[in-house]
C-alpha positions as CSV (number, residue, x, y, z in Angstrom):
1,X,8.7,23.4,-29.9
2,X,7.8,21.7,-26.8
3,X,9.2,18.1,-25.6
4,X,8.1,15.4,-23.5
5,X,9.1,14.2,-20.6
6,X,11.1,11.3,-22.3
7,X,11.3,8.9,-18.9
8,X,7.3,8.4,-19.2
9,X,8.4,6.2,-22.5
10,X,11.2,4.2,-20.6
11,X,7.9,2.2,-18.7
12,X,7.4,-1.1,-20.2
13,X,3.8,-1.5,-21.0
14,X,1.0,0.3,-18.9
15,X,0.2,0.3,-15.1
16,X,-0.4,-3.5,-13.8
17,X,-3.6,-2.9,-12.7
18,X,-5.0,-0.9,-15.8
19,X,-3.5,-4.5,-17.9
20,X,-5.5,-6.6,-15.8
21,X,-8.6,-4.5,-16.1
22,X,-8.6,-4.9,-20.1
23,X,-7.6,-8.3,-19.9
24,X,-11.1,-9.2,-17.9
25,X,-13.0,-6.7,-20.0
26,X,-12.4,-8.4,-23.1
27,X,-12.9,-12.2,-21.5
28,X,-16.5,-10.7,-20.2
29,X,-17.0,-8.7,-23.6
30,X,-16.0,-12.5,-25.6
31,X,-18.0,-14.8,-22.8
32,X,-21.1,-12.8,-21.3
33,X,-22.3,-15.6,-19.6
34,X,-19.1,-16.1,-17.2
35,X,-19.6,-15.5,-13.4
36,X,-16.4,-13.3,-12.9
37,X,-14.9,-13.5,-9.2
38,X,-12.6,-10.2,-9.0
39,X,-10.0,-11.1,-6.2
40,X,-7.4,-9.2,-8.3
41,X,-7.3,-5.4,-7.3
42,X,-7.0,-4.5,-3.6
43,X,-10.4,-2.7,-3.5
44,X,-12.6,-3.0,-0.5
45,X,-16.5,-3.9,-1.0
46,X,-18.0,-3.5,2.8
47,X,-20.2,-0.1,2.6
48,X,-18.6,2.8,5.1
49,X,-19.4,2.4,8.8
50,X,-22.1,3.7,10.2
51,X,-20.5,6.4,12.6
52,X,-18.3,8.0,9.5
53,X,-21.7,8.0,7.4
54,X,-22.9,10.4,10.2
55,X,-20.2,12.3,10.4
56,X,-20.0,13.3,6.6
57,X,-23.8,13.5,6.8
58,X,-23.4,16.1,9.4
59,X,-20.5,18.0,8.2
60,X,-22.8,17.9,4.6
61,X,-25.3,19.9,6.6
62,X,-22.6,22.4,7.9
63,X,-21.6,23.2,4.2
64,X,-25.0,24.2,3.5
65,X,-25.0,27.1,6.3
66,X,-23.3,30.4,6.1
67,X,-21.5,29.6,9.5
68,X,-20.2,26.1,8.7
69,X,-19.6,26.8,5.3
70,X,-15.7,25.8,4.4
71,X,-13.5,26.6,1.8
72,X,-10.3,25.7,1.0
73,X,-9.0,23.1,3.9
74,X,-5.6,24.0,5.5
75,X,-2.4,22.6,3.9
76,X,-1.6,20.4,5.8
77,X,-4.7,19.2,7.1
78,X,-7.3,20.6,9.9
79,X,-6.4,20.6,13.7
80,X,-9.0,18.4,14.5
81,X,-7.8,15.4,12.5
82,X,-4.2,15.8,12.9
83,X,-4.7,16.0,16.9
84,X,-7.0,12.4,16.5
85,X,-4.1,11.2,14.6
86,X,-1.4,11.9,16.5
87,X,-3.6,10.6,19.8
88,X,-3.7,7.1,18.1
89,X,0.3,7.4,17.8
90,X,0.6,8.2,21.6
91,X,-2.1,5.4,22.6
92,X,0.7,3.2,21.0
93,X,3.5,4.8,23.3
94,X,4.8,6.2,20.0
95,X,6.4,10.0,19.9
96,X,4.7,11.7,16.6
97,X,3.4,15.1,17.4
98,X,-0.1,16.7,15.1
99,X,2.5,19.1,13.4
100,X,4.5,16.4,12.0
101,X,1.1,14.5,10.0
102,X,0.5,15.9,6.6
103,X,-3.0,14.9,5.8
104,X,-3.6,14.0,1.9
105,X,-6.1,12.6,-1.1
106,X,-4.9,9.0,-0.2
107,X,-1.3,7.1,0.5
108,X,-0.8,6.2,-3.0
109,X,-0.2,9.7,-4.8
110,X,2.1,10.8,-0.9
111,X,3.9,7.6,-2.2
112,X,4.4,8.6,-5.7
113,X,5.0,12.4,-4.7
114,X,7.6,11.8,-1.5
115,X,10.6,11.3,-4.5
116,X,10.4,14.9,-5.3
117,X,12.3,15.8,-1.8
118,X,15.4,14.0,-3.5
119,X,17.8,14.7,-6.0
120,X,17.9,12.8,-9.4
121,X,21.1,11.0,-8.7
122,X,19.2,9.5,-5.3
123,X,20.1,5.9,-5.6
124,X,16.5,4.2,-4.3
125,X,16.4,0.2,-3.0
126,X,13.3,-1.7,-3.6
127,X,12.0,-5.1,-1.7
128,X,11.3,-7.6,-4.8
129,X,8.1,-8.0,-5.4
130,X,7.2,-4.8,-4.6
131,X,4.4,-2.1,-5.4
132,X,4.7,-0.8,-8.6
133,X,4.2,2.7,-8.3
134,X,7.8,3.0,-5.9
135,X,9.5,2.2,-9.0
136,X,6.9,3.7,-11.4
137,X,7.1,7.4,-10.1
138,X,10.7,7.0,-9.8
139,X,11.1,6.3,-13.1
140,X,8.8,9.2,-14.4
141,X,11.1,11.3,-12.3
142,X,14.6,10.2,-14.1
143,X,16.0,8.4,-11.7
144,X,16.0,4.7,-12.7
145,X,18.0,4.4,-15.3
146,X,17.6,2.0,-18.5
147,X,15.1,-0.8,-18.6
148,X,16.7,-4.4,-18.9
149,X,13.4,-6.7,-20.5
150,X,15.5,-10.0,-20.0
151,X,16.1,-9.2,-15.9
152,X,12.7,-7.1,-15.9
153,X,15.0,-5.2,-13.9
154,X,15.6,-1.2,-14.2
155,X,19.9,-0.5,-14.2
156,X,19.9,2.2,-11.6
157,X,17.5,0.3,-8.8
158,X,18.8,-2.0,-6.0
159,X,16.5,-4.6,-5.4
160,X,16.1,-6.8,-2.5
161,X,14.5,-10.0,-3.3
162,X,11.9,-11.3,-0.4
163,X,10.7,-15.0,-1.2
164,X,10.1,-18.1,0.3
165,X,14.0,-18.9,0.0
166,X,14.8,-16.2,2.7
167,X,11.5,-16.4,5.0
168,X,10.6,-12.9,2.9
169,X,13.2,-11.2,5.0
170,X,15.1,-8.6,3.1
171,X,18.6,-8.9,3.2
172,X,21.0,-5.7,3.9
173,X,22.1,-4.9,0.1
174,X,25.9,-4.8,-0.6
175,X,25.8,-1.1,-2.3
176,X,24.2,1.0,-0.1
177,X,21.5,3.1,-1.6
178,X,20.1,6.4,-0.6
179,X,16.6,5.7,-0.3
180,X,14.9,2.3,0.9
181,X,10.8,1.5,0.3
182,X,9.7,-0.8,3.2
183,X,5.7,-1.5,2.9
184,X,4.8,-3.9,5.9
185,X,2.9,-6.1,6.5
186,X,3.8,-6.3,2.5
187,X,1.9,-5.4,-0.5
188,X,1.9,-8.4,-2.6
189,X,3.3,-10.7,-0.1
190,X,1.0,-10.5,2.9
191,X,4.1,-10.8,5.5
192,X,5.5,-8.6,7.5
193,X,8.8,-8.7,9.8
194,X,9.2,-8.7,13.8
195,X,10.0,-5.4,15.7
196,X,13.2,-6.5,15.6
197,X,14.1,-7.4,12.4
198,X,12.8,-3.9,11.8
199,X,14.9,-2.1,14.4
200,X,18.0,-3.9,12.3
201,X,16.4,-2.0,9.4
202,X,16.5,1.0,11.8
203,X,20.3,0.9,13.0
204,X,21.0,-0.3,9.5
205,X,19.7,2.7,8.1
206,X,21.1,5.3,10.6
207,X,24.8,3.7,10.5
208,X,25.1,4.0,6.7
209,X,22.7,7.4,6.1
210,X,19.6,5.8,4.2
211,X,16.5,7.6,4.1
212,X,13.4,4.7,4.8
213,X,10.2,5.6,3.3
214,X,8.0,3.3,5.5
215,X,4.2,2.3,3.7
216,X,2.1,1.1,7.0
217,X,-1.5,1.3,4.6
218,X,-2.2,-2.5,6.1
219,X,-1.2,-1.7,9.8
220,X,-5.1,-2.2,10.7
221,X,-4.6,-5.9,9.5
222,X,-1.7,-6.9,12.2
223,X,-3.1,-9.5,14.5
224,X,0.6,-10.4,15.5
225,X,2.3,-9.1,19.3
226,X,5.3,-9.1,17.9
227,X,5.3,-7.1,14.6
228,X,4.7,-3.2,14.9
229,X,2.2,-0.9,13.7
230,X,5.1,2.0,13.1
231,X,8.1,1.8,12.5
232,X,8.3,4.6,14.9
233,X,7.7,2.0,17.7
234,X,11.7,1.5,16.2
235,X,14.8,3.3,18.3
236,X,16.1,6.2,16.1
237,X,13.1,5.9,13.4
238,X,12.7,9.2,14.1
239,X,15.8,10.3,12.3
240,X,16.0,8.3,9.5
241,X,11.9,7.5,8.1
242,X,8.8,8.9,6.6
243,X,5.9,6.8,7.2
244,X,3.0,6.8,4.7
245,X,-0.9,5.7,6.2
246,X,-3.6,5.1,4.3
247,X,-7.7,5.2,5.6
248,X,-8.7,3.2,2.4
249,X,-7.8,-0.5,3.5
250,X,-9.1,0.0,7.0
251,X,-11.9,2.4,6.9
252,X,-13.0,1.5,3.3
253,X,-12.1,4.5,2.2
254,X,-10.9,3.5,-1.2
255,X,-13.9,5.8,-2.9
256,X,-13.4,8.3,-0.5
257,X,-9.8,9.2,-0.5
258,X,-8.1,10.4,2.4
259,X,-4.5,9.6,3.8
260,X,-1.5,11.1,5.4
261,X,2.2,11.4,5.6
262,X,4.4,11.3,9.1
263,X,7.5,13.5,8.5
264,X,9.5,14.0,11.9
265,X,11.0,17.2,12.0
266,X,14.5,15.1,13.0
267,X,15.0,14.3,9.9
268,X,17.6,16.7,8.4
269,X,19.6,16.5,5.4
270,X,22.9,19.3,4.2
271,X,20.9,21.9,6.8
272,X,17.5,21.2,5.3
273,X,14.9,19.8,7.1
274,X,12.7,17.2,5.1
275,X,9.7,18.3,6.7
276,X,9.8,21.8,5.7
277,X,10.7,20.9,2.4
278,X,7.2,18.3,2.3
279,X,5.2,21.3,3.7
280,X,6.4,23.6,0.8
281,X,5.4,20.8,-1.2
282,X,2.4,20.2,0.4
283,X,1.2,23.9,0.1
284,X,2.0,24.6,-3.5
285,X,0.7,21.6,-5.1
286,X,-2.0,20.6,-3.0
287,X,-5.5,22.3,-1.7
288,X,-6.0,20.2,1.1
289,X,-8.3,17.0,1.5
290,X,-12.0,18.2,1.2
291,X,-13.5,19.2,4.9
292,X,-16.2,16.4,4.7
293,X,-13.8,13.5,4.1
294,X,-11.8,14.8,6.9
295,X,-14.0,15.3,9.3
296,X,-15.4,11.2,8.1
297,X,-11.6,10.8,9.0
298,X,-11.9,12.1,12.1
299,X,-14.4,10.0,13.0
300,X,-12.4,6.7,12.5
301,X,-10.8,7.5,15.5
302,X,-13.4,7.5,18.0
303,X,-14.3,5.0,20.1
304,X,-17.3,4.0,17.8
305,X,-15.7,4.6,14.9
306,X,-12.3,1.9,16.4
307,X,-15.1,-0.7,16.9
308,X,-16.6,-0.4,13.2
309,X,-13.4,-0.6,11.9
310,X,-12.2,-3.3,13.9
311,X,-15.3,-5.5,12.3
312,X,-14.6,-4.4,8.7
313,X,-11.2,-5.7,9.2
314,X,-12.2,-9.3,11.3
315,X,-14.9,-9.3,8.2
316,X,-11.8,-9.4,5.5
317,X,-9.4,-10.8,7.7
318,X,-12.0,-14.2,8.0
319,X,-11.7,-14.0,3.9
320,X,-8.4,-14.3,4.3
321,X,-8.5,-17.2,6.6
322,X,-10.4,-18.8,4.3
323,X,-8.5,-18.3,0.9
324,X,-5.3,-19.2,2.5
325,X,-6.7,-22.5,4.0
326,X,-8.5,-23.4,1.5
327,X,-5.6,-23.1,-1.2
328,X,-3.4,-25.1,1.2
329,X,-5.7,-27.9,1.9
330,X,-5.9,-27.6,-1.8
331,X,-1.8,-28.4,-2.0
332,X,-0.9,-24.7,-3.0
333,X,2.4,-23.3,-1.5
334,X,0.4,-20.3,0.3
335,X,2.1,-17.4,2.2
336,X,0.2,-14.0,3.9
337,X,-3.6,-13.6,5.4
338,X,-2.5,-13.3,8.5
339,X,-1.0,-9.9,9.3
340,X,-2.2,-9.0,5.7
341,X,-5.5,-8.9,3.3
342,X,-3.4,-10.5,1.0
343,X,-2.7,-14.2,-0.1
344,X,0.7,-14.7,-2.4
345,X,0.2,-18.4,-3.7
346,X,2.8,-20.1,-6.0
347,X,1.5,-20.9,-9.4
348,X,1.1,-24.9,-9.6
349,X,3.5,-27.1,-12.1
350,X,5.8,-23.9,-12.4
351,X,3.4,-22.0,-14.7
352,X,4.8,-18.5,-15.4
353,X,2.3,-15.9,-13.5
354,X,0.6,-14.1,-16.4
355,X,-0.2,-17.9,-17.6
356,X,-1.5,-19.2,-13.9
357,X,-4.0,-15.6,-14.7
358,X,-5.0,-16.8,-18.0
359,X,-5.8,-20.0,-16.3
360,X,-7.7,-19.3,-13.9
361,X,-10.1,-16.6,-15.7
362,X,-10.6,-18.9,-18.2
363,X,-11.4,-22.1,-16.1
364,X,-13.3,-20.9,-13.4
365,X,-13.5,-17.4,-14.3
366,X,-11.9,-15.7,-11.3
367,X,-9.4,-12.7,-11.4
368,X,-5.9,-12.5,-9.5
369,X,-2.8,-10.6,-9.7
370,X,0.1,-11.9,-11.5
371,X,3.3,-11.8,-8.8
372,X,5.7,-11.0,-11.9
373,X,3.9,-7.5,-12.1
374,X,5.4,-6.5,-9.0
375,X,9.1,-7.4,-9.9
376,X,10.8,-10.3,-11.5
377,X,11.2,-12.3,-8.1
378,X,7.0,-12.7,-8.3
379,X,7.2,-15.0,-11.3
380,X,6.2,-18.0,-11.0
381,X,3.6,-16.2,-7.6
382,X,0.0,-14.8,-7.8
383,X,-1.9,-12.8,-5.2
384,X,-5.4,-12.8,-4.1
385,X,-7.0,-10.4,-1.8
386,X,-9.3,-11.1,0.6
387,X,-11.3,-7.7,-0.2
388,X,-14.5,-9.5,-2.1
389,X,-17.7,-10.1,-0.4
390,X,-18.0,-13.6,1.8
391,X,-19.8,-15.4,-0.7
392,X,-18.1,-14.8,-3.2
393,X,-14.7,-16.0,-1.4
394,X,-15.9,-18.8,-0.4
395,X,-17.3,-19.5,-4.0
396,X,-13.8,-18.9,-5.3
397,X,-12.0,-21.2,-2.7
398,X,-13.9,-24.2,-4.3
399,X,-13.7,-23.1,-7.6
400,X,-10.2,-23.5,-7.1
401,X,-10.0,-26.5,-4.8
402,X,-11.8,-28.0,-7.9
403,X,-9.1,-27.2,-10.2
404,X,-7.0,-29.8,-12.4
405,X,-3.5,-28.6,-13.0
């Protein structure tokens, strides 16, 4: 008889997202007439550029001839993306070489998949709040331990609270772990940290042996000098991080899918080098991303295509601007949406952050993101993201200015 994979029943409840979604369905299904504002999920809503519409229109029309028909795409990605790729790295004076980018289906599944490089006794560190699948795929894996419902805290995790209390700057933790996830500028928070509180991340993790898996998907969104775009642009990165990119929050690829890893071949563990170890991954469980989407990729990174993108982002980024004004002239505690699409609000009169949710779908019938789905140091937080249409944010913004808590 067959068994399960008994670590898929250790998760408490179902993905945050997929809670939220049922929650708003059945409000809608119960009040049909309510003008629902989604500002919950971090989808994009601008159409795709006009420059990568031409290039998958064109590399449509190859597919349909004998001589630009393609196939299966390479492992680890074509030539022609990886080279644009690595070209943006050394535009920023930052060493990454085309044979060290593994191109994917998008940053999320590289970010659930990069745990399978490490043994089941890896000890992995978390920032708190943090994105859920870090902890989600690590707990499918085995490596979490037992779930604690009181501390919504798994036994085997070391988690390193960022809030308001310590200017959401991770402190070093006293056990060292093996593993570290490090997604800047943040995903819920919307901050980020200086180049050099990262390069004491850096030297931190190179002095003790900790591995840094490195999530940059918001990198586009940095309007900041002084915080970097890589955490390659970090002395000694090389040798101690994997950095994960994403084309969905910048490009609007979200319904396209397309991202990719940065594995330096420094990085060496026992003899073993990580990188070969990702590209045996890469190659047995993965058929490459399809040729059009890559070569839609590709176009990102011309100089056309870095204009278009540059306006989808100023588009969101003056969303942002106006949620997080707004909410503060409204008197909300309001952090992020300035390096980041997202703006992490503390819940008015101490309301828990599932209740501030109920609140505010019910009231004036806009969606958020409770902060206590990404880790027990969100309660009492929400996010919104600045990834609706204008209108609409600027409808929300006096919905809520309008509020009486």
């Amino acid at each position: 008889m067959y068994k399960i994979n008994s670590n898929f029943q250790k998760l408490p409840g179902s993905y945050l997202f997929s809670d939220i979604a049922r929650k708003v369905a059945a409000f809608a299904e119960a009040n049909p007439q309510a003008d629902i504002i989604r500002l919950g999920i971090g989808d994009v809503t601008r159409p795709l550029t006009p420059t990568i519409i031409k290039a998958m229109h064109d590399a449509v029309d190859e597919m349909g001839t004998e001589e630009g028909f393609h196939g299966y795409a390479p492992d680890l990605g074509y030539d022609f993306l990886r080279d644009a790729i690595a070209g943006e790295y050394k535009d920023r004076g930052v060493d990454v070489s085309a044979d060290e980018i593994f191109v994917s289906d998008g940053a999320k599944s590289d970010s659930a998949a990069i745990q399978e490089l490490f043994s089941l006794d890896t000890r992995i560190a978390v920032t708190d709040p943090v994105y859920p699948v870090y902890v989600d795929s690590n707990v499918m894996a085995g490596r979490c331990g037992n779930w604690d419902a009181k501390k919504e805290q798994w036994s085997d995790i070391i988690y390193l609270p960022v809030t308001a209390e310590n200017d959401f700057v991770p402190e070093f933790p006293s056990q060292i772990p093996d593993v570290v996830y490090l997604c800047l500028p943040n995903n819920p928070t919307g901050t980020t940290l200086t180049k050099d509180q990262l390069q004491d991340w850096v030297d931190w993790a190179n002095r003790n042996g900790v591995l840094i898996i490195f999530d940059a998907a918001y990198e586009a969104y940095i309007a900041q000098p002084d915080v970097p775009h890589s955490i390659y642009e970090c002395r000694g990165a090389r040798a101690c991080a994997i950095e994960l990119r994403s084309f969905s929050k910048n490009a609007g690829f979200t319904g396209v899918r397309l991202g990719f890893t940065v594995l330096p071949r420094d990085i060496v563990q026992g003899g073993i080098s990580l990188h070969d170890m990702w590209a045996r991954r890469h190659g047995t469980k993965f058929n490459g991303a399809p040729y059009i989407t890559q070569r839609a990729g590709q176009a990102v990174y011309s100089d056309q295509g870095q204009r278009e993108i540059r306006e989808l982002v100023a588009y969101y980024m003056k969303n942002a601007k106006i949620i997080h004004d707004g909410l503060a002239e409204a008197g909300f505690e309001v952090y992020g949406g300035v390096n980041a699409p997202y703006i992490w609000l503390k819940a008015p009169g101490n309301m828990s952050s599932w209740d501030f949710f109920d609140y505010l779908l019910r009231e004036v019938n806009i969606v958020g993101t409770p902060g206590s789905g990404f880790g027990p140091s969100g309660e009492h937080y929400f996010r919104l993201t600045a990834f609706g249409s204008y209108e609409n944010t600027l409808r929300a913004v006096e919905r809520i200015g309008k509020m009486k808590v």
